[in-house]
N, C-alpha and C positions, 0 to 999 in steps of 0.2 A: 522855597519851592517856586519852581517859575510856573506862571501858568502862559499861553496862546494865546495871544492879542484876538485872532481871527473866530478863534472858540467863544469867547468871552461879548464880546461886542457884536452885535448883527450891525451890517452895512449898509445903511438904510436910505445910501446916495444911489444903489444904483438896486432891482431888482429884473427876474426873468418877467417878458411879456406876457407869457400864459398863465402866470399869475398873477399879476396886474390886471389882467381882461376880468380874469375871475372873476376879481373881490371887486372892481368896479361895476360887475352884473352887467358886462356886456355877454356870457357865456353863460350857462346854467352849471354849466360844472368844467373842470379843468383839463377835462380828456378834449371836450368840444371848444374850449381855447386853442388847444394845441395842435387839431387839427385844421382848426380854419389858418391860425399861422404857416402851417405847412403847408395849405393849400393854395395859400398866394390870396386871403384874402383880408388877410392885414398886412398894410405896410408900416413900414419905420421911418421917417425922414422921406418917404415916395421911394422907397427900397423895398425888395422882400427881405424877409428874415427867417430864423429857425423859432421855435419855440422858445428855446435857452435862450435869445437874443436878449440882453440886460438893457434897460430900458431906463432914463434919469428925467427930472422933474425937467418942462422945457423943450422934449422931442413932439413930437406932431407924428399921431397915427391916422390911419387912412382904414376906417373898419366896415367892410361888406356885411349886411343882415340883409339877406333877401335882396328884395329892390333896392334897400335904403344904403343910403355911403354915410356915416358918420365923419366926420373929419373934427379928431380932436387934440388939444394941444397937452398932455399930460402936469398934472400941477401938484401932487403928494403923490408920494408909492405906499400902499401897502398889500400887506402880502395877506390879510386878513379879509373874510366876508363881512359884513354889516349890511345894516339896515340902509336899504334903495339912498334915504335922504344923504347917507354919511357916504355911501359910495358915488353918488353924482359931487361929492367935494373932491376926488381926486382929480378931475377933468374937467375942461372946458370948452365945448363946442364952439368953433369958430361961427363965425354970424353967415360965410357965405354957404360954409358947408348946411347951416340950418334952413334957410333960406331956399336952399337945390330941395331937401331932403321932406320941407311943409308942400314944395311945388310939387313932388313929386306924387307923396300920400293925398293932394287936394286931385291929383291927375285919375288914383289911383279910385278914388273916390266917385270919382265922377261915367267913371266906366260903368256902362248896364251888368249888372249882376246876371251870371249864367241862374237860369230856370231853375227850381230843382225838379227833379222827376222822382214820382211816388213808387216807381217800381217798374210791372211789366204793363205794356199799351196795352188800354181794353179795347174791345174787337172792334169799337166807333175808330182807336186810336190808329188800328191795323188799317182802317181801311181808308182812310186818310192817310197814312202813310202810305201804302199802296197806289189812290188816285197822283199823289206825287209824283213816285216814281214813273208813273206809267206818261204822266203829262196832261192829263182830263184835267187839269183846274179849269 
């Protein structure tokens, strides 16, 4: 009986990027991988790519969160989630990329935090906003 070389062996040189993001917990789940790839906010080699786009130990991603730019060089695949410590061993943040992305949260830090506000202005608050408006300071 023959069997399928391809059935038999997973091929574990190359994997899709939306899986990869996964299991390394850049993504929360694999739908939210696949559309930041579609969206143009992962690069491949400084390329956009598809979701499907197969991915080998050695390529350098470019990953948007928010404000933050990751830029990292890919160093194991798998296609499996684990635990935070096991999935920062697939990757490696480059130093300059790390560098940009402490300057940026030290930047982001340092901005005055918006007010909160309790609700609706009480009627001292109305009318202070009102002397405002009208220009009486």
């Amino acid at each position: 009986m023959m069997m399928k070389k391809s059935d038999d062996t997973p091929d574990n040189t190359k994997l899709r990027i939306d899986k990869w993001l996964w299991a390394a917990r850049f993504f929360k789940t694999r739908p939210l991988a696949a559309d930041a790839v579609e969206c143009g906010k992962v690069l491949v080699n400084e390329t956009r790519a598809k979701p499907a786009k197969t991915i080998a130990p050695g390529d350098t991603l470019s990953i948007r969160l928010g404000p933050y730019l990751f830029e990292v060089e890919v160093l194991a695949l798998s296609d499996k989630r684990g635990p935070a410590p096991q999935a920062q061993k697939l990757y490696r943040e480059t130093e300059a990329g790390r560098v940009k992305r402490e300057a940026l949260a030290a930047e982001i830090r340092a901005q005055p935090q918006p007010s909160e506000l309790k609700g609706r202005p009480t009627k001292r608050d109305r009318r202070d906003i009102e002397r405002f408006k009208v220009g009486s300071w």
